[in-house]
C-alpha positions in Angstrom: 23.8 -29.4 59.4 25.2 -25.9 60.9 23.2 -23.8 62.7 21.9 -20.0 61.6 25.1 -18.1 63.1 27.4 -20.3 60.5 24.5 -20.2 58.1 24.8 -15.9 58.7 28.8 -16.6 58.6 28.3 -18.4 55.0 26.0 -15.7 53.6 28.9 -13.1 54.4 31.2 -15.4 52.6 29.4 -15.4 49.5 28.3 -11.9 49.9 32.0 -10.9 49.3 32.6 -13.3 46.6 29.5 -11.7 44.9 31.5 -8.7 44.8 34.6 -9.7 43.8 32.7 -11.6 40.5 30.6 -8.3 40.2 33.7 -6.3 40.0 35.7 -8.3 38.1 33.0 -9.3 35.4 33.7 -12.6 36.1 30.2 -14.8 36.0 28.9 -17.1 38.7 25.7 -19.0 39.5 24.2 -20.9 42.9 24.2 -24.4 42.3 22.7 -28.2 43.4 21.6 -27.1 47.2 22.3 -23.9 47.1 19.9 -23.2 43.9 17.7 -25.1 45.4 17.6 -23.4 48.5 17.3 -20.0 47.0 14.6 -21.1 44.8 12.2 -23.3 47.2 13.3 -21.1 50.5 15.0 -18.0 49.4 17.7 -19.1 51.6 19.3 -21.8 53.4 18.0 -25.5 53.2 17.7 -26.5 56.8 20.2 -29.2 55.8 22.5 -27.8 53.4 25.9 -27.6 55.3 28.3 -25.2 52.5 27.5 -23.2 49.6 27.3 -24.7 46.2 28.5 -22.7 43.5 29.5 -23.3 39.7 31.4 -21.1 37.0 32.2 -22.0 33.6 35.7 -22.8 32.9 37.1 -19.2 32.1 35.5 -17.3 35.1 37.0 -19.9 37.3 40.2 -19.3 36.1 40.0 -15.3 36.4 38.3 -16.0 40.3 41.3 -18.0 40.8 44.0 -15.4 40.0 42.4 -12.5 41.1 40.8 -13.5 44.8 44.2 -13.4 46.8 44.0 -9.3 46.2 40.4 -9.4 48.0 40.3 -12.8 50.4 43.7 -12.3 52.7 43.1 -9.1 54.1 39.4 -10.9 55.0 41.0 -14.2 56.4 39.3 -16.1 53.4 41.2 -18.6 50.7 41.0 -20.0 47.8 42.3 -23.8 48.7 43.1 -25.6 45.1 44.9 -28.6 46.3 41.8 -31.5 44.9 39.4 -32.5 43.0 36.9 -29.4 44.5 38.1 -25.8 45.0 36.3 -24.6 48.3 36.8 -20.8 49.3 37.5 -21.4 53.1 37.7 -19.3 56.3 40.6 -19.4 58.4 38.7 -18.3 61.2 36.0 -20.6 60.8 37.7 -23.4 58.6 34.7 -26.1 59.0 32.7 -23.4 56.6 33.5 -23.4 53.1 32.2 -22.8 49.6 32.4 -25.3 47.1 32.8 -24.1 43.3 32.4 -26.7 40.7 33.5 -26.1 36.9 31.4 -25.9 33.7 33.5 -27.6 30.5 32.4 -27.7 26.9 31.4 -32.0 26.4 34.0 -32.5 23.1 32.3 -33.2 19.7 33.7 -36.4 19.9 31.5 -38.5 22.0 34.1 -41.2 22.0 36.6 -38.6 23.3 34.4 -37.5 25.5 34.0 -41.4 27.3 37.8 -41.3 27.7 38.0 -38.0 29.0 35.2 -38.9 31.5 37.2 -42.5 31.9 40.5 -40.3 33.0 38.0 -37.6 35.1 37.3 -40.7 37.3 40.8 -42.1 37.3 42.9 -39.2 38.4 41.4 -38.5 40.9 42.0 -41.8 42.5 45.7 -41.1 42.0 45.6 -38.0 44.3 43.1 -39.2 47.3 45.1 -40.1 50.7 44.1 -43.5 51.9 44.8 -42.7 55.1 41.6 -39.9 55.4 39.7 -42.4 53.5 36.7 -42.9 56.1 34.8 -46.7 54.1 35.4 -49.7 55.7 38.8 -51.9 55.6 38.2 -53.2 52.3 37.8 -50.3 50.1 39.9 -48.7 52.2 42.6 -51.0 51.3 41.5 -50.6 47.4 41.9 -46.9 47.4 45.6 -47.8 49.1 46.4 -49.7 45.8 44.7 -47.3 43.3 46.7 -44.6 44.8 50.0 -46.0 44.7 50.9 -45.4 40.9 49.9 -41.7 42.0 52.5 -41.7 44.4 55.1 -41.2 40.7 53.8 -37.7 40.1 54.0 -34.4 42.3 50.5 -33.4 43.3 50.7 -30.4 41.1 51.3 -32.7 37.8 48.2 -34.5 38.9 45.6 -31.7 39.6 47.1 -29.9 36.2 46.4 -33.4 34.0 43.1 -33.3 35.6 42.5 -29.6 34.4 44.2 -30.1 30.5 42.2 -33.3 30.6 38.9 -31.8 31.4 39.5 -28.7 29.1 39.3 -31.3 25.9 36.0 -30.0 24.4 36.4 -26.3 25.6 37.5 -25.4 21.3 35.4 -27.7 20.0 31.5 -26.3 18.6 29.3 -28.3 20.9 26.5 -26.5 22.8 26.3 -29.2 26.1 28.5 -29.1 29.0 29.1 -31.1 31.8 30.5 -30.6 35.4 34.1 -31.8 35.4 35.4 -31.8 38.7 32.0 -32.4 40.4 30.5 -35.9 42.5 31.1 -38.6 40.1 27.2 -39.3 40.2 26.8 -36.3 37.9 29.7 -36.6 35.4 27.7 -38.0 32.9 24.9 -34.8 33.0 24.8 -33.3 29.3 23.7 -29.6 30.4 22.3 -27.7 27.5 24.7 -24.3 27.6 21.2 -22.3 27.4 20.2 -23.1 30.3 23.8 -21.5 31.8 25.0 -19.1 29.9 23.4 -16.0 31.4 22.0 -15.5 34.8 19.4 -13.9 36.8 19.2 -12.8 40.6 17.2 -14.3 42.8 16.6 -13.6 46.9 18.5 -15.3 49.0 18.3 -14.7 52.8 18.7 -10.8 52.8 20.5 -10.5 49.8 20.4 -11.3 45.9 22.7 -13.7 44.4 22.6 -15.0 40.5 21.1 -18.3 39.0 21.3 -19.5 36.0 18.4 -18.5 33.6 17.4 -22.1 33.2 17.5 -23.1 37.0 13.9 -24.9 36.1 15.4 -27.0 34.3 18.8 -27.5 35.6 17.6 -28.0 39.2 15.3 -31.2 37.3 18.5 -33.0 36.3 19.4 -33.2 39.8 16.3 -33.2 41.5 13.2 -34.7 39.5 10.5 -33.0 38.2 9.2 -33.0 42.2 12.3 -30.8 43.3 9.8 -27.9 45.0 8.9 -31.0 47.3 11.1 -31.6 50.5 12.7 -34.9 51.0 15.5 -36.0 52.8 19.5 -35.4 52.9 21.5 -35.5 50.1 18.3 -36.7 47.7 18.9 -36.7 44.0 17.3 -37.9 41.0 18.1 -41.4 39.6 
């Protein structure tokens, strides 16, 4: 949990980012906490410690190139280096923004179960055991799964985990899914409809953009009840 002066640091954050994507053309939504914060609060959710953000597959790769030109003279980054891009402040490093990727789910669906199959393997072959935080034993279990990672630079692992996740993004399908998200919500078909253009909604004292189905879309990872509060880190099963 961070308190308002991080929350107010945050919201400055994504203020910039907004312009950036506004300038650029490149689209953007609020996602998981975030969404739901904007929608049930217009704001912050007392708990929510970062900023949840999603962008399909194209407008993350634009974001990426083009930030450096608008984040260093900030003291913001883009850090690439796992399984979740976070835009992070040097100043205040504990405070980041977590962007999460929209893929097209391949026609196949027997392609896609591999390609989810290698989305959950690869990134076992990057983790370092030694920031791994479970007890002894699984510990010890990410230590083995992580040694045949040990072959391959970094780089050659993050850029299978991109080609790999980039399967269905030619093929005529109108699902996606979130490929570099929490495993818990690999398997979330999510109808491009519901995504593919967006709307602003208040957010603390400024507007930001959700996607045009965020009914919907907040559902599959909230329930039907998602207007209620609950506790931390609640999803639907």
């Amino acid at each position: 949990m961070i308190n308002k002066k991080e929350q107010q640091e945050l919201l400055e954050m994504v203020k910039i980012l907004d312009d950036i994507c506004v300038k650029e053309d490149i689209s953007y939504m609020l996602h998981r906490g975030t969404l739901l914060g904007a929608v049930r609060e217009h704001g912050f959710i007392e708990w929510d410690d970062d900023m949840d953000l999603i962008m399909p597959r194209r407008d993350f790769d634009a974001f990426e190139k083009c930030c450096p030109q608008y984040f260093t003279e900030r003291g913001y980054y883009l850090e690439n280096k796992g399984k979740f891009p976070t835009v992070c402040s040097k100043e205040h490093p504990e405070l980041i923004m977590e962007i999460v990727t929209l893929d097209a789910i391949p026609a196949s669906p027997i392609k896609h179960k591999f390609q989810v199959f290698l989305l959950m393997l690869i990134p076992l072959l990057i983790i370092d055991y030694r920031l791994y935080t479970y007890s002894r034993t699984r510990k010890a279990l990410v230590f083995i799964l992580s040694l045949p990672g040990r072959l391959f630079s970094e780089k050659t692992k993050l850029n299978a985990f991109k080609r790999v996740s980039t399967w269905g993004n030619d093929d005529p399908t109108d699902e996606w899914f979130i490929s570099n998200g929490a495993a818990r919500f690999i398997n979330l078909k999510i109808k491009k409809n519901l995504v593919d253009n967006t709307v602003r909604m208040p957010f603390e004292d400024t507007e930001l953009p959700v996607p045009t189905g965020w009914d919907e879309y907040l559902r599959l990872f909230y329930g039907d009840d998602y207007m209620t509060p609950k506790r931390e880190n609640y999803y639907a099963t």
